[in-house]
Backbone and ligand atoms as CSV (ligand in chain L), in Angstrom:
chain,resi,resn,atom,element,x,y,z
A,1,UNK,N,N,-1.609,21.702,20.222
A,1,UNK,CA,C,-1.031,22.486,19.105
A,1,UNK,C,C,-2.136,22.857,18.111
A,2,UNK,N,N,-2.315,24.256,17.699
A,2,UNK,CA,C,-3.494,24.350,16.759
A,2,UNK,C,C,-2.717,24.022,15.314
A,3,UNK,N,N,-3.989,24.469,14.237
A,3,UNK,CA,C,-3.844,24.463,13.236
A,3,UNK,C,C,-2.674,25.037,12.261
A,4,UNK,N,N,-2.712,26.220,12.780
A,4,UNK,CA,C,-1.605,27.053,12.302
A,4,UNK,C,C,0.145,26.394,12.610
A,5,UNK,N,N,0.528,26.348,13.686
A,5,UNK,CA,C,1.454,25.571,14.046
A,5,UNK,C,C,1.721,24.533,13.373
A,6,UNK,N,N,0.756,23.096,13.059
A,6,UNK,CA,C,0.996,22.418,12.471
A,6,UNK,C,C,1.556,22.893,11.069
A,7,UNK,N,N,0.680,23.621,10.620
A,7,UNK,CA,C,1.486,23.863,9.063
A,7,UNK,C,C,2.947,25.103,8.819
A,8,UNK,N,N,3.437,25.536,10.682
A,8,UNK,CA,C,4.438,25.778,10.300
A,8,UNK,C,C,5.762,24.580,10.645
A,9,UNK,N,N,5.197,23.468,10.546
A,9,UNK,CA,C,5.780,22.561,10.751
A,9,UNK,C,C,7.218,22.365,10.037
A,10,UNK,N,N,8.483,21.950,10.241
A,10,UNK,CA,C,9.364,21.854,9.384
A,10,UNK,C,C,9.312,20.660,8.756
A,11,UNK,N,N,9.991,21.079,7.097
A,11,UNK,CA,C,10.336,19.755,6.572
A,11,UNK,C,C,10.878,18.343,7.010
A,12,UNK,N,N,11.624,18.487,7.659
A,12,UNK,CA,C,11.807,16.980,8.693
A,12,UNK,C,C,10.761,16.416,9.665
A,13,UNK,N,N,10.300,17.830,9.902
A,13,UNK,CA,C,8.674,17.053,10.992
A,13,UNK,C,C,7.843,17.146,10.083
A,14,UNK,N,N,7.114,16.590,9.316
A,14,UNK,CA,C,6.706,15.953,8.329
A,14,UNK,C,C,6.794,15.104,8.118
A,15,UNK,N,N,8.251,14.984,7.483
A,15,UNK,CA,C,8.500,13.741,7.270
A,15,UNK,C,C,8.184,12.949,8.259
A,16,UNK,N,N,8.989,12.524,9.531
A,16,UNK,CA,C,8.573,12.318,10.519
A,16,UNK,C,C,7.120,11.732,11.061
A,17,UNK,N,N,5.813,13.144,11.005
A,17,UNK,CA,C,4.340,12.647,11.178
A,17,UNK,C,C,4.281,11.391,9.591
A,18,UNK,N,N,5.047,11.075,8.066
A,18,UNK,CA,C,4.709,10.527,7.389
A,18,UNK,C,C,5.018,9.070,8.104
A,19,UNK,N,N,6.568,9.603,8.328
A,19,UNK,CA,C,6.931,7.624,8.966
A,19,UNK,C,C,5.696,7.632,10.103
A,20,UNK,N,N,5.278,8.308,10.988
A,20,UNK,CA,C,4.475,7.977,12.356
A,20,UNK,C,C,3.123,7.267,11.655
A,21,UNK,N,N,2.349,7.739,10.077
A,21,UNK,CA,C,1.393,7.377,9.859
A,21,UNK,C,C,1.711,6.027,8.813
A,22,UNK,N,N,2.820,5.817,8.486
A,22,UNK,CA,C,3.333,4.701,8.066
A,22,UNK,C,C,3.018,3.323,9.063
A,23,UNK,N,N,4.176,3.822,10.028
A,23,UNK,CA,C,4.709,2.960,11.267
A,23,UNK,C,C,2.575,2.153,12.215
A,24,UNK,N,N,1.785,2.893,12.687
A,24,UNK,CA,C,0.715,3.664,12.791
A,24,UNK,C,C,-0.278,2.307,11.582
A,25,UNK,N,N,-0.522,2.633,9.973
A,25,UNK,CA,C,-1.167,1.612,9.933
A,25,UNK,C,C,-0.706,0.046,9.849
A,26,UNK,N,N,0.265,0.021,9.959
A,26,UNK,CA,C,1.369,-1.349,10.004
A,26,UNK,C,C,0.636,-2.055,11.187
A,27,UNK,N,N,0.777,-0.798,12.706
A,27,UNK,CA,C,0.357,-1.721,13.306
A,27,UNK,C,C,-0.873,-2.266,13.771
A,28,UNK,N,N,-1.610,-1.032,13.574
A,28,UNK,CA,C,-3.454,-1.681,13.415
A,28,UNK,C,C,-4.140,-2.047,12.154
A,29,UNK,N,N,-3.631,-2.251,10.871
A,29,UNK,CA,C,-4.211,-3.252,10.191
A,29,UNK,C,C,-3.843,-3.982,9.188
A,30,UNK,N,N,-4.401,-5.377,9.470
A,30,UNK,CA,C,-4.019,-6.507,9.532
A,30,UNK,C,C,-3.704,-6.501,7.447
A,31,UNK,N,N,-4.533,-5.880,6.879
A,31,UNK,CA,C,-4.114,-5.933,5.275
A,31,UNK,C,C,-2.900,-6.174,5.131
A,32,UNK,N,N,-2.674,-4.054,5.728
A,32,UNK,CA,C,-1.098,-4.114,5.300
A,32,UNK,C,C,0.285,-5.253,5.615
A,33,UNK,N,N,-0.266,-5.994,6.546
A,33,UNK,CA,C,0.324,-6.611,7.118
A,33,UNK,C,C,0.949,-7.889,5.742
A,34,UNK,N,N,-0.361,-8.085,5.579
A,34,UNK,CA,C,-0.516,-9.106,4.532
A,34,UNK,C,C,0.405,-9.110,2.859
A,35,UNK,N,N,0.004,-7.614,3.130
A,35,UNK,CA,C,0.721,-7.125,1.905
A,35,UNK,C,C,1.593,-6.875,2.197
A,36,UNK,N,N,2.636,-6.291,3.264
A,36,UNK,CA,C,4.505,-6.303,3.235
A,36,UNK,C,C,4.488,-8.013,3.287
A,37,UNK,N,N,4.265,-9.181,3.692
A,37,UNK,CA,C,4.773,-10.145,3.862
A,37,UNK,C,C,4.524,-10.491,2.642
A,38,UNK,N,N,4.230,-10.308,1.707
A,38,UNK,CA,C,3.699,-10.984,0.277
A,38,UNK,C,C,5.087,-10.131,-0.170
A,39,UNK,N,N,5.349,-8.856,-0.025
A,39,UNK,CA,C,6.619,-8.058,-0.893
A,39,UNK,C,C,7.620,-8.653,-0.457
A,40,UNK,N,N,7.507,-8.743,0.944
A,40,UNK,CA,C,8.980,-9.200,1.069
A,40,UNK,C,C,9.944,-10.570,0.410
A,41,UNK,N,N,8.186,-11.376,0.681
A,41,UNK,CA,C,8.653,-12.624,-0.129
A,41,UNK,C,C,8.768,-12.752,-1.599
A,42,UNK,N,N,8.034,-11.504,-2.285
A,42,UNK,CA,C,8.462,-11.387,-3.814
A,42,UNK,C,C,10.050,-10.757,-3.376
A,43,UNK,N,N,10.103,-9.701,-3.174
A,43,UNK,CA,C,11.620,-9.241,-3.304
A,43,UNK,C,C,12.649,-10.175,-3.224
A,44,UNK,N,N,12.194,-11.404,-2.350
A,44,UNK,CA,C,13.422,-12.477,-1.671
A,44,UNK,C,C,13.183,-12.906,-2.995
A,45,UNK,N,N,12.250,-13.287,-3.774
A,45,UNK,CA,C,11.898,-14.542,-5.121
A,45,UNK,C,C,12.889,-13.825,-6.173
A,46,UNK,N,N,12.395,-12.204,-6.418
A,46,UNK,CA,C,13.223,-11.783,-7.613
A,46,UNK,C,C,14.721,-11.660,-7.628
A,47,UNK,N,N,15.238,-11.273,-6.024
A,47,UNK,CA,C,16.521,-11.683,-6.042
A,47,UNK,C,C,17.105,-12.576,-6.236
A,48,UNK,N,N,16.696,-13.682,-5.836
A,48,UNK,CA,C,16.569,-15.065,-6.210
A,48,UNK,C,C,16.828,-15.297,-7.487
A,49,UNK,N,N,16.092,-14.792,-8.439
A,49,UNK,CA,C,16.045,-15.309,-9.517
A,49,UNK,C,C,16.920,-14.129,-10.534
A,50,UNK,N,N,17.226,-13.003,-9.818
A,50,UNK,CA,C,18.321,-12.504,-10.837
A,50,UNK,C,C,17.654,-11.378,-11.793
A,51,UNK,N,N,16.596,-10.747,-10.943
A,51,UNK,CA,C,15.382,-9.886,-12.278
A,51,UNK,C,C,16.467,-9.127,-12.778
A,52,UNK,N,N,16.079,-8.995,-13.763
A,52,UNK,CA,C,16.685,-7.624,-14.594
A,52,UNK,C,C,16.211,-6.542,-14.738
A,53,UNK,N,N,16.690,-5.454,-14.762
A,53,UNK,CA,C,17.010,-4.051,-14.404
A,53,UNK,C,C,15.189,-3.549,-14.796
A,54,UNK,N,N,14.572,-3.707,-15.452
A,54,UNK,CA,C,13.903,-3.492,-16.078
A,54,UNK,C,C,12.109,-4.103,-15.625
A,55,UNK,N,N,12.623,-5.750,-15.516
A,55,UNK,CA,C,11.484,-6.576,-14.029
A,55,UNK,C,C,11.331,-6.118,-12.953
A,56,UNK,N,N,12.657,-5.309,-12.148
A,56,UNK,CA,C,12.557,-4.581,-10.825
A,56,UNK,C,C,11.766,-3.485,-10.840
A,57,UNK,N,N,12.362,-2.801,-12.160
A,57,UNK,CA,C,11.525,-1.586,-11.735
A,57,UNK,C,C,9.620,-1.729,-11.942
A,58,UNK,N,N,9.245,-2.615,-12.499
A,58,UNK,CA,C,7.948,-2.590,-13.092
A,58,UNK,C,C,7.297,-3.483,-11.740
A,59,UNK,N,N,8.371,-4.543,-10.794
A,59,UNK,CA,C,8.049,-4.875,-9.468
A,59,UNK,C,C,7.867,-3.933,-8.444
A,60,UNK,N,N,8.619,-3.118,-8.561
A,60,UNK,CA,C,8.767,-1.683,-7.411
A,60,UNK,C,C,7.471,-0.899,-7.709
A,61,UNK,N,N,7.046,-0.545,-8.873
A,61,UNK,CA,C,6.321,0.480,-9.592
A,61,UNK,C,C,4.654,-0.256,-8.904
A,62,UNK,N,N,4.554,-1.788,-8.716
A,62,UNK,CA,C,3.311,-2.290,-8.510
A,62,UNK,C,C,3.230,-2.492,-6.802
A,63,UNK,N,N,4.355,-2.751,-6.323
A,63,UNK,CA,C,4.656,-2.343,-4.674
A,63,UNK,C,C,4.033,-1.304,-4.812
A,64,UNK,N,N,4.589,-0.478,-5.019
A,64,UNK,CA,C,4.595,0.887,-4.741
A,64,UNK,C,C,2.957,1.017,-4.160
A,65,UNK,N,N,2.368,1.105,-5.921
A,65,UNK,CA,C,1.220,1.533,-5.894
A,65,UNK,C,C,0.032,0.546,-4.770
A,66,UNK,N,N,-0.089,-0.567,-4.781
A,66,UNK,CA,C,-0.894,-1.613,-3.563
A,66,UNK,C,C,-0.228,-0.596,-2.114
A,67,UNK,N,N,0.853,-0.730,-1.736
A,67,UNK,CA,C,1.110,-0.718,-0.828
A,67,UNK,C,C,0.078,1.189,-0.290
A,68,UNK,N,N,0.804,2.201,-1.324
A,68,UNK,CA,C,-0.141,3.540,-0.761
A,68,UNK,C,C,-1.139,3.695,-1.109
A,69,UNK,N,N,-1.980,2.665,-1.884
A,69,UNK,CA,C,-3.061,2.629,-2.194
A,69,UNK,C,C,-3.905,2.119,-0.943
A,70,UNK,N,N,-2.801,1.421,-0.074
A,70,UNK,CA,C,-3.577,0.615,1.197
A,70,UNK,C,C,-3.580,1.992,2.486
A,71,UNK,N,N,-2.621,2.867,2.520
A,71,UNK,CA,C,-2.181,3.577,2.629
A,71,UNK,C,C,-3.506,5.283,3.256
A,72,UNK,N,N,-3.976,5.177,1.770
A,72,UNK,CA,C,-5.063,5.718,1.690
A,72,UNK,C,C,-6.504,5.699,1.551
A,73,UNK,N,N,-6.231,4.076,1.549
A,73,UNK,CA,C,-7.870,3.243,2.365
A,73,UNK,C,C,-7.557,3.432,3.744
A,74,UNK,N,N,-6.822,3.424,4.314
A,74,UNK,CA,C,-6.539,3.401,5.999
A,74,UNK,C,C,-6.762,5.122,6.310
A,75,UNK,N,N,-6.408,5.764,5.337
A,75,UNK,CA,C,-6.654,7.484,5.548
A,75,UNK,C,C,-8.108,7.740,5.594
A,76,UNK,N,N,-9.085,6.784,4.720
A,76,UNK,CA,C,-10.042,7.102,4.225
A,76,UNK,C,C,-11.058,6.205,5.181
A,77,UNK,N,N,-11.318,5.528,5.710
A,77,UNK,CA,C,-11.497,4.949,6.788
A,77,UNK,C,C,-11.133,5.876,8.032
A,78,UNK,N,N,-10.013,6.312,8.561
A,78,UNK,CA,C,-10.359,7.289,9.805
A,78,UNK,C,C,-10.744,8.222,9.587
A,79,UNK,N,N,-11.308,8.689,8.037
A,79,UNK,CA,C,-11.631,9.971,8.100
A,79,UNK,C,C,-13.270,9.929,8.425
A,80,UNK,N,N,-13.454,8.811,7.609
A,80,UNK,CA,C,-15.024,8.269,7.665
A,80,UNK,C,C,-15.155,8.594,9.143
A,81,UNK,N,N,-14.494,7.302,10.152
A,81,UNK,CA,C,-14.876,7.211,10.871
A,81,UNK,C,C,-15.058,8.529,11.873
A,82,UNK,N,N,-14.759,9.198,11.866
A,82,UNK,CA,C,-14.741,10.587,12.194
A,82,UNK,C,C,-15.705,11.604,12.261
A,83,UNK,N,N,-16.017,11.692,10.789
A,83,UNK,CA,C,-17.036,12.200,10.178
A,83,UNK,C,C,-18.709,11.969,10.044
A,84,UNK,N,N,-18.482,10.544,10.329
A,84,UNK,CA,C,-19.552,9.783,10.415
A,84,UNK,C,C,-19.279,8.614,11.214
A,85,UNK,N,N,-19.536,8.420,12.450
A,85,UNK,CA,C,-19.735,7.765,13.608
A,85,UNK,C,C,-20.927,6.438,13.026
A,86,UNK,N,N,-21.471,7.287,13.154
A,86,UNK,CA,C,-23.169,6.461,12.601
A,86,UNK,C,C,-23.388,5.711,11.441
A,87,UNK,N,N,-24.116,5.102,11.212
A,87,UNK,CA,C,-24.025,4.125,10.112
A,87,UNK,C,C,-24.761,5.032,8.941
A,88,UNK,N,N,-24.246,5.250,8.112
A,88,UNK,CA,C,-24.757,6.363,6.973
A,88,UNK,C,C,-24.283,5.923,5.349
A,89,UNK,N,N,-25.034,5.423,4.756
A,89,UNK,CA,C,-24.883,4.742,2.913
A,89,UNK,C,C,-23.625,5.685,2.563
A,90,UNK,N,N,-23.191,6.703,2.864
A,90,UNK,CA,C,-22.436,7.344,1.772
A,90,UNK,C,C,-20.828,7.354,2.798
A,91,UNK,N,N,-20.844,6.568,3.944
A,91,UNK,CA,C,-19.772,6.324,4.848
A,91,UNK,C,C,-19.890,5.018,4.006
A,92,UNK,N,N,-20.513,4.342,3.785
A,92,UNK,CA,C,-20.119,2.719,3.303
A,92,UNK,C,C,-19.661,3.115,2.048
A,93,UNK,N,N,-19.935,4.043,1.251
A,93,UNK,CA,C,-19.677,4.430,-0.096
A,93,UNK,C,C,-18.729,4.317,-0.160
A,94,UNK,N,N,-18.217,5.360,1.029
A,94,UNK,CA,C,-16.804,5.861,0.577
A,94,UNK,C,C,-15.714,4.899,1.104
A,95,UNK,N,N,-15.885,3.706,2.545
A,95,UNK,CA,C,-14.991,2.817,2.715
A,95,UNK,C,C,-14.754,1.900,1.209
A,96,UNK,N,N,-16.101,1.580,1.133
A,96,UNK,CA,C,-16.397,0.216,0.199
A,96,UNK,C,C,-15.486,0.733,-0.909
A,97,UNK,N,N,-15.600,2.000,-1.570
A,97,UNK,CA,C,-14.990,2.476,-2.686
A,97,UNK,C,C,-13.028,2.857,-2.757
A,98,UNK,N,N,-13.136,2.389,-1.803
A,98,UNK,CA,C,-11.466,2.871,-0.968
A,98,UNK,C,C,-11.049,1.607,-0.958
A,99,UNK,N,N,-11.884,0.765,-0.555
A,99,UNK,CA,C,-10.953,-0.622,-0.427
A,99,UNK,C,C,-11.361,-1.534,-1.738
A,100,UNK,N,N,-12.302,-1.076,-2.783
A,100,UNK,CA,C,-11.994,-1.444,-4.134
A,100,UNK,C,C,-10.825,-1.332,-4.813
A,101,UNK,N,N,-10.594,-0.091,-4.593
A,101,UNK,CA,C,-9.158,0.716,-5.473
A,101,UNK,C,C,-8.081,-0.505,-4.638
A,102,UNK,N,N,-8.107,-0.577,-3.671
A,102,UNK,CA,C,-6.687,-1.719,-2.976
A,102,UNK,C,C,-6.807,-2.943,-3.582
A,103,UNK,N,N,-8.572,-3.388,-3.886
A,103,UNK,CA,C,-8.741,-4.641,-4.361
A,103,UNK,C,C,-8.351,-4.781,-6.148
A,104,UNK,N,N,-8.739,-3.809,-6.768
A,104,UNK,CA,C,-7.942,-3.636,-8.097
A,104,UNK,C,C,-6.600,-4.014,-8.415
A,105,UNK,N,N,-6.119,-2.787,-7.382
A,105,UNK,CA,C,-3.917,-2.869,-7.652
A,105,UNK,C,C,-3.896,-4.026,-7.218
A,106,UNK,N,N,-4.258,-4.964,-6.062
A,106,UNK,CA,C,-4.108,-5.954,-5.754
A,106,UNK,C,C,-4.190,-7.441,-7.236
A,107,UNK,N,N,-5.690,-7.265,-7.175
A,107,UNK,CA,C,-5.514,-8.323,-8.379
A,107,UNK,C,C,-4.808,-8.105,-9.477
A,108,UNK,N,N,-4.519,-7.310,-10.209
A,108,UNK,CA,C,-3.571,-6.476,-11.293
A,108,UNK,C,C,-2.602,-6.828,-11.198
A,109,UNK,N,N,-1.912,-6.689,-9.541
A,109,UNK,CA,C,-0.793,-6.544,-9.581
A,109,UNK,C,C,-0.090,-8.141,-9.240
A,110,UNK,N,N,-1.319,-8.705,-8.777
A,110,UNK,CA,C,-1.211,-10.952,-9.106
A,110,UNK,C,C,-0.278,-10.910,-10.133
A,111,UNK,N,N,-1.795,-10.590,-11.493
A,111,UNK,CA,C,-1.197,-10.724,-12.698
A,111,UNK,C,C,0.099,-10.495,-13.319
A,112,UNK,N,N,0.432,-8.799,-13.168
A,112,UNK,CA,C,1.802,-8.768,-12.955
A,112,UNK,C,C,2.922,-9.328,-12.936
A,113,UNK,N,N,2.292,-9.629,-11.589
A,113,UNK,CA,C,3.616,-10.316,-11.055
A,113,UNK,C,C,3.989,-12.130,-11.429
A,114,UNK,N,N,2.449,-12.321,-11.746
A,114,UNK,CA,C,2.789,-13.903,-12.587
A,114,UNK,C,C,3.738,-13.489,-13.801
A,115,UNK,N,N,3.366,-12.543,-14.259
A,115,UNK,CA,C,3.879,-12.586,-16.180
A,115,UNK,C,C,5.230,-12.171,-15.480
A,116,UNK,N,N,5.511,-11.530,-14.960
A,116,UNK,CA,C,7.225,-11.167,-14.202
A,116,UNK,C,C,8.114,-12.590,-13.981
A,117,UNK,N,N,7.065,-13.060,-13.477
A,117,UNK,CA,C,8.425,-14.528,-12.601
A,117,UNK,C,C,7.797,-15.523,-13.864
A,118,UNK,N,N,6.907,-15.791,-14.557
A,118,UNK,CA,C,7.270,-16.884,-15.657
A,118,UNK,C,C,8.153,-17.230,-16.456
A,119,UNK,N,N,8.947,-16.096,-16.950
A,119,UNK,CA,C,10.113,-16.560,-17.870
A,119,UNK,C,C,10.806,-16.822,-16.853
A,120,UNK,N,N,11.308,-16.562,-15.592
A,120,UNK,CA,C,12.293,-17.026,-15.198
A,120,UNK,C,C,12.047,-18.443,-13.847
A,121,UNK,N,N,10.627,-18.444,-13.754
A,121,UNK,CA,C,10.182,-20.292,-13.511
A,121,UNK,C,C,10.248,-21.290,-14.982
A,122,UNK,N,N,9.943,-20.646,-16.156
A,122,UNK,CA,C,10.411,-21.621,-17.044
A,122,UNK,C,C,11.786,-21.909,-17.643
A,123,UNK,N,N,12.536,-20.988,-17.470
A,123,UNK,CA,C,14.443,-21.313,-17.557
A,123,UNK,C,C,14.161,-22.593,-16.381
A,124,UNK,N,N,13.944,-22.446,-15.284
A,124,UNK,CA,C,14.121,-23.536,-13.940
A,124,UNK,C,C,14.413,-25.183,-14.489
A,125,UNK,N,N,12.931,-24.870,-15.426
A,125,UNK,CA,C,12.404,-25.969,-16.049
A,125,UNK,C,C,13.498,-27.128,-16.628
L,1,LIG,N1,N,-20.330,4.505,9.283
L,1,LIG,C1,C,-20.649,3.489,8.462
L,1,LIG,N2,N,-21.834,3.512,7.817
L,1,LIG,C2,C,-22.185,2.511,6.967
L,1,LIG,N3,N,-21.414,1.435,6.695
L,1,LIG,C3,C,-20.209,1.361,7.304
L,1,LIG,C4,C,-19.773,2.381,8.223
L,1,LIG,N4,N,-18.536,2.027,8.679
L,1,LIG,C5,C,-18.227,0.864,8.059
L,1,LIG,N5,N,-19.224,0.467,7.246
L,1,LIG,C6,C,-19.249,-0.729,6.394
L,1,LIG,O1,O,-19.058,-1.883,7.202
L,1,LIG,C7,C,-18.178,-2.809,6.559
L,1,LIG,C8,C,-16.946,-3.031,7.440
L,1,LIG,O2,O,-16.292,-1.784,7.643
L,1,LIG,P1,P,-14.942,-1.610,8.471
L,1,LIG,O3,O,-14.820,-0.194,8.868
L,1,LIG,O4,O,-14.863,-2.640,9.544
L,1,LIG,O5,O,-13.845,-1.805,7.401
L,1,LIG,P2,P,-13.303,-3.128,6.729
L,1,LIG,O6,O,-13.833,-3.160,5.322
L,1,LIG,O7,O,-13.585,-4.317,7.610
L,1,LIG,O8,O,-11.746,-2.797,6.615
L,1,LIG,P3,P,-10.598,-3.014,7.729
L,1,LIG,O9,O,-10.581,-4.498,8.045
L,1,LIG,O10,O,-9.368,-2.539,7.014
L,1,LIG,O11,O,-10.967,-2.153,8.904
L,1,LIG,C9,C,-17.850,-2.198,5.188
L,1,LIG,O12,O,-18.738,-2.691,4.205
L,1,LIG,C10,C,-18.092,-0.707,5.400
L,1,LIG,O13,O,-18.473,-0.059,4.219
């Protein structure tokens, strides 16, 4: 299929190639992996504990962002690899600098998520 074709693609096939590149880095790398099993087990914790309307959304809002932030280190990585086969400083640039941005939302979103579940580990108390 050339170029053109693809972009007369319909709105549902789209969508579609999005779940395929979803589905796709789930199963070759091991991060994301790391990171749905960490959400899932927050989501199980905040239900658990009853968040309010307001904790969810600021939980969802930091999902969100780790998760397509991982999303587009995995974009940015096959593009590298693509582009540059060979070992070249400005291919390490651009991985190294791709999987900073994941390492940021990541630690950030620790924090977060500690100050989220403390008031309601200290009610426990
Ligand atoms: N073409 C390249 N040229 C120079 N350095 C590269 C190149 N490809 C990868 N690297 C560097 O080698 C290291 C490992 O890269 P790799 O592609 O295995 O990704 P990774 O960081 O291990 O992530 P993942 O585990 O998600 O694949 C990184 O520091 C990266 O910047």
């Amino acid at each position: 299929m050339g170029l053109r074709d693809y972009k007369r693609a319909s709105l549902l096939n789209s969508f579609g190639y999005a779940i395929n590149g979803i589905i796709r880095v789930i199963k070759e790398e091991r991060n994301i992996k790391i990171h749905l099993c960490a959400t899932l087990i927050v989501i199980a914790l905040a239900s658990y504990f009853h968040f309010s309307r307001n904790d969810w959304m600021v939980l969802l809002i930091i999902i969100t962002i780790v998760i397509s932030l991982e999303l587009v280190n995995s974009a940015v990585e096959a593009v590298v690899d693509l582009a540059s086969p060979e070992i070249h400083p400005l291919a390490k640039k651009a991985k190294d600098v791709a999987a900073g941005a994941v390492l940021v939302a990541a630690i950030v979103s620790v924090i977060i998520g500690f100050l989220l579940f403390l008031p309601y580990f200290t009610i426990l108390r």
